[in-house]
N, C-alpha and C positions, 0 to 999 in steps of 0.2 A: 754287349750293350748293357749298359748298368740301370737295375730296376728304378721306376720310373717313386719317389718316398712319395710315403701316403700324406693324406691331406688328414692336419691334426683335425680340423673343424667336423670331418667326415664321422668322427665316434662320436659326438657329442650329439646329446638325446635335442628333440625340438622343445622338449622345457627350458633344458640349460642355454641354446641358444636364445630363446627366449629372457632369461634372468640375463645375460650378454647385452642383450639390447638393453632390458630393463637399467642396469649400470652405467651402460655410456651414456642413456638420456638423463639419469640420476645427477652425473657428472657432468652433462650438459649444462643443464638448468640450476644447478650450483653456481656454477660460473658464471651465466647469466644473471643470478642474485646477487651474486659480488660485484658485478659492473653495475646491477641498478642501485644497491643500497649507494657508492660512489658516486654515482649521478645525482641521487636524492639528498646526498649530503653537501655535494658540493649547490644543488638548487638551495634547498636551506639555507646553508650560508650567503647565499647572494641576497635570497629573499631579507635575511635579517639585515645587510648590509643596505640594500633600500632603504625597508622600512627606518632605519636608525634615521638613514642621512635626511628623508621624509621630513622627521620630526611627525607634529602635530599638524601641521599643512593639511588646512583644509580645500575640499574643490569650490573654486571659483566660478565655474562653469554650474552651479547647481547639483543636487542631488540626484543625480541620473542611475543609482542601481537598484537594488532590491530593498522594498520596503523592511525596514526591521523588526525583527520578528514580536509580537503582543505579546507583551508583558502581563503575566497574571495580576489578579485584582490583590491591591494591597489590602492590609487589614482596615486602615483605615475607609478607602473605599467602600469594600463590602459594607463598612457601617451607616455609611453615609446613603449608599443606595438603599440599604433597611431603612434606616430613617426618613426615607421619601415613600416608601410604604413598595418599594421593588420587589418583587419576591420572585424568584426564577421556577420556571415551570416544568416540569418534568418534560423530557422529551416524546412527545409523541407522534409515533411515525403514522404511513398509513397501514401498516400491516398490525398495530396495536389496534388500531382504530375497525377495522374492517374485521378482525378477531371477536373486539368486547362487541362490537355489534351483532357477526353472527352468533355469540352466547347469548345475548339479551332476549336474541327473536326465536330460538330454543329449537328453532325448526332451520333445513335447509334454505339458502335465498340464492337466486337468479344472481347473475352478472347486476343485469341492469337494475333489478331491484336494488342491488347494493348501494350502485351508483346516485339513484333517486336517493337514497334514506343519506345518506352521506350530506348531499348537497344541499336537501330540503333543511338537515338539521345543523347545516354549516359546520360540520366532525372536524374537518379537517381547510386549512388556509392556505390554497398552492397558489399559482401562477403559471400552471402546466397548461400548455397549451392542448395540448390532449392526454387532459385528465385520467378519462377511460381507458386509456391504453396505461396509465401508470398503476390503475386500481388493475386489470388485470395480469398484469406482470409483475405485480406484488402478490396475488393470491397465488400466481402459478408457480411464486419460487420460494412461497410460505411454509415451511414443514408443519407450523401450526394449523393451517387451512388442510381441508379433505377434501379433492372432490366429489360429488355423488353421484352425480348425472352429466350430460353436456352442459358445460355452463352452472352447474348448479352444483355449490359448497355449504360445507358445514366446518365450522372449529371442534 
């Protein structure tokens, strides 16, 4: 009875098998690159061939897609808006706000405290429907804010 040949694949360590796979999947997705780049070239050329025969052809049906995107202020503009006395304001958020305040009062404040000295001194211009819930979720995710006690921070 004639011995039974060894299995080549049986010497080889589970690295090299490994690096085996790594290569055919190399060679995989190689080949898959070359079929997509083919597809994207021949979409290209169709897309250009549209667009050519297109022309200028505007829609009739109205402008139904995405607004375009704002245009930076030209030089002239900016002159013009200076000259109506426009002056653009730094941005201030509530967490700038809610900072210079607790530096000002030199000592720790309450939540709510905050909240009062905010709205009493009109700091800040929202439309949030719960306000409160934005002043504490801006101090709780402030690294410039500490807090001291429950409820109770300092800058």
């Amino acid at each position: 009875m004639p011995s039974p040949k060894p299995n080549p694949l049986s010497s080889l360590t589970v690295a090299d098998l490994k690096a085996l796979l790594a290569e055919k999947e190399i060679e995989d997705l190689k080949s898959r690159q070359a079929e997509l780049e083919a597809d994207l070239k021949r979409v290209e050329r169709d897309l250009a061939r549209l667009v050519k025969g297109a022309g200028a052809a505007k829609r009739v049906a109205g402008n139904r897609g995405k607004r375009p995107a704002a245009q930076p202020a030209t030089k002239k503009a900016r002159k013009k808006a200076a000259a109506k006395g426009a002056t653009a304001k730094p941005a201030t958020t509530v967490e700038t706000v809610v900072v210079d305040l607790l530096k000002a009062k030199g000592a720790p404040m309450a939540v709510p405290e905050i909240l009062a000295t905010i709205k009493k001194q009109k700091l800040v211009k929202t439309k949030a429907a719960n306000f409160a819930g934005v002043v504490r979720q801006t101090i709780y995710k402030s690294a410039k804010i500490q807090r001291v006690g429950r409820g109770v921070y300092r800058a």
